[in-house]
N, C-alpha and C positions, 0 to 999 in steps of 0.2 A: 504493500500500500504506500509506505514511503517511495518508490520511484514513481508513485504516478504525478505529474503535471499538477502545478497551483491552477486554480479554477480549472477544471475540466470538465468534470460531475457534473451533472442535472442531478440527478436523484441516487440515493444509496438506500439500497432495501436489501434488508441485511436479518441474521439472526446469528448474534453472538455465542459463544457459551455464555450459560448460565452461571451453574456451578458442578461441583463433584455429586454425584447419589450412587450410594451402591446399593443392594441386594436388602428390599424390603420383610416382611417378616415372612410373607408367603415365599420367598428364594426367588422374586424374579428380577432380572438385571432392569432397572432405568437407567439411566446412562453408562456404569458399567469404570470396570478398569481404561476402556479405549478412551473417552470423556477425558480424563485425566491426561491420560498422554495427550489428547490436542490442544488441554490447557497447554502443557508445559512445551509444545511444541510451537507455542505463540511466542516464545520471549524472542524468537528468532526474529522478528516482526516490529517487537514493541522492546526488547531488551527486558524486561520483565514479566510474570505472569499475567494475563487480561486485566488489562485495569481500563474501567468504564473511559472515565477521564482522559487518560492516555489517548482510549480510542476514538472518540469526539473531537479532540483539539485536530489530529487527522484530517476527520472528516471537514470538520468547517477550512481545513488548508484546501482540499480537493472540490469541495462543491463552489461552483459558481455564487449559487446562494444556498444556503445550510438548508437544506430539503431533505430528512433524514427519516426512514422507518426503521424503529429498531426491535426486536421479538427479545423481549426477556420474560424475566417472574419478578413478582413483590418486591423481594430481597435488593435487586439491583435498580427499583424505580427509582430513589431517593437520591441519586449519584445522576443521572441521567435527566432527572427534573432539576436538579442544583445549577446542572451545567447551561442548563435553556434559560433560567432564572438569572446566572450572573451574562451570561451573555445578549440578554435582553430579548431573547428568540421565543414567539410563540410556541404552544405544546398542547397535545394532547393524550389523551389513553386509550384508546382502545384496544376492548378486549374480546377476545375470541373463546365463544363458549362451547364446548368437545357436549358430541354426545355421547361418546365410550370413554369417559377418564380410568387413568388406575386408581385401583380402591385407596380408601384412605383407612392410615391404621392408628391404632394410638391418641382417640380422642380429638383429634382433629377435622376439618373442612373437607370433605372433599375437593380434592383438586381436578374442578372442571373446567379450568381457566387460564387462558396464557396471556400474556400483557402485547400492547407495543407502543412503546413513547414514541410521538409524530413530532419532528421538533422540523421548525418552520421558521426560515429568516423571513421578513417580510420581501415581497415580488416576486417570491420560489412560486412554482407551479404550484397554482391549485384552481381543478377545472369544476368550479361551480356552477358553473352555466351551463354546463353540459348536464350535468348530475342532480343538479339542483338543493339536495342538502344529506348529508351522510348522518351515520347511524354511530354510536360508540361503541353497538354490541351487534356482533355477527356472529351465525352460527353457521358451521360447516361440518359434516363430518370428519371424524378423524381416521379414517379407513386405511392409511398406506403404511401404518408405525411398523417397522420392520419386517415388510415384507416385501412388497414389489421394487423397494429402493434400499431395502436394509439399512436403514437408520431410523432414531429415535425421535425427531423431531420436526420428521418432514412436514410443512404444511403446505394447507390445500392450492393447486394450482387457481382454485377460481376466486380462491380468498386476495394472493397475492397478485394478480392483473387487476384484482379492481383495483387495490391499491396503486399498481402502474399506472392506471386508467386517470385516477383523479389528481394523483401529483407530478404525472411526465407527459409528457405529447410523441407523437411517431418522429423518429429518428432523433433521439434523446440519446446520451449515453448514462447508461445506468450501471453504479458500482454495489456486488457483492463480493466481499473481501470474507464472508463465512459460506462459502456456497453450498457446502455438504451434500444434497440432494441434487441441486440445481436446477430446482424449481422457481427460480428468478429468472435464471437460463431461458427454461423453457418456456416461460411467460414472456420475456422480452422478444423472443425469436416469433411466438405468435405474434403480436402485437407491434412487428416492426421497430422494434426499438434498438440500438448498438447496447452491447453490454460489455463488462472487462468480469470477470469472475476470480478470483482465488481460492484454490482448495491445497492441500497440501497432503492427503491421502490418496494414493494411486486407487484403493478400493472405489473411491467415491468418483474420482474420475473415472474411473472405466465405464463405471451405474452410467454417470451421465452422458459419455460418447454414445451409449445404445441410447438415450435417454432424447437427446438431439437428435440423432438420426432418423426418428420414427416421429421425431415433432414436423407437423405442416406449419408453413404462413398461410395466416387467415387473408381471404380476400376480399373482407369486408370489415 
């Protein structure tokens, strides 16, 4: 991410790590030993493990104007809203609500719910006239968690082109620096848009070269 170009970005739609989870009480992996190694696989990157802040100051070097979706949990909102607040950039939350979550154990919430901070310099794209007015709460299923993409966090292709849809325009370049799945990928290539993607597991590049391949441009 650091070789890419001052202003060059239109939009960055991204899903960082979150954090570490291992082996709940029923044995089954959510994120797993591999989670961890891509944290520590970051410092190559950022010279230390994922640090919100680190990752933002980035991002506002690469966007033209700071037009940023970012996919976290609770834990890491308070770092990500500090950073829109001192830098005087609009923000928003929304949050996407799973109809299959994993169970919750131990007296706690269910976790039906994943975040994303929208942080928005003012004149960044935003196509309300086309759209007319958005929703904070969207619900999609959660149907691909390690199967057709093998990974834990994939989300829904129709969830992330809307998001394309209301903050970039055709022939935008759009940065994912967490691409894992590369379902930004394949959403941008539908929707005419230039993308730059960063992965750094060959497992995930391979998924997504088949993943590209079998993706059309829409003709409408």
């Amino acid at each position: 991410m650091k070789q890419i170009p001052e202003k060059s970005i239109d939009l960055i739609l991204t899903d960082p790590p979150y954090e570490f989870i291992s082996k709940n009480p029923r044995g089954w992996w959510v994120y797993g030993e591999e989670n961890m190694n891509n944290l520590n696989d970051i410092k190559s990157n950022f010279g230390m493990t994922f640090n919100p802040t680190e990752f933002l100051r980035e991002a506002k070097r690469v966007c033209k104007k700071m037009n940023t979706y970012i996919w976290t949990n609770k834990n890491l909102l308070y770092e990500y809203i500090g950073f829109a607040k001192e830098n005087n950039y609009a923000w928003d939350i929304i949050i996407w609500i799973k109809n299959n979550p994993v169970p919750a154990f131990n007296g706690k919430y269910l976790n039906d719910k994943e975040y994303c901070i929208y942080i928005r310099e003012k004149w960044a794209t935003f196509n309300t006239i086309k759209w007319g007015y958005e929703n904070y709460f969207t619900r999609y299923k959660d149907s691909t968690w390690n199967r057709e993409f093998d990974h834990p966090t994939v989300k829904p292709l129709h969830m992330i082109k809307r998001q394309l849809s209301i903050s970039s325009n055709e022939w935008d370049l759009i940065l994912d620096p967490f691409l894992w799945s590369w379902t930004t990928a394949v959403a941008c290539k539908e929707m005419w848009r230039n993308f730059i993607g960063i992965e750094k597991k060959k497992k995930y590049v391979d998924i997504a070269n088949k993943r590209l391949a079998t993706t059309t441009i829409s003709l409408f």
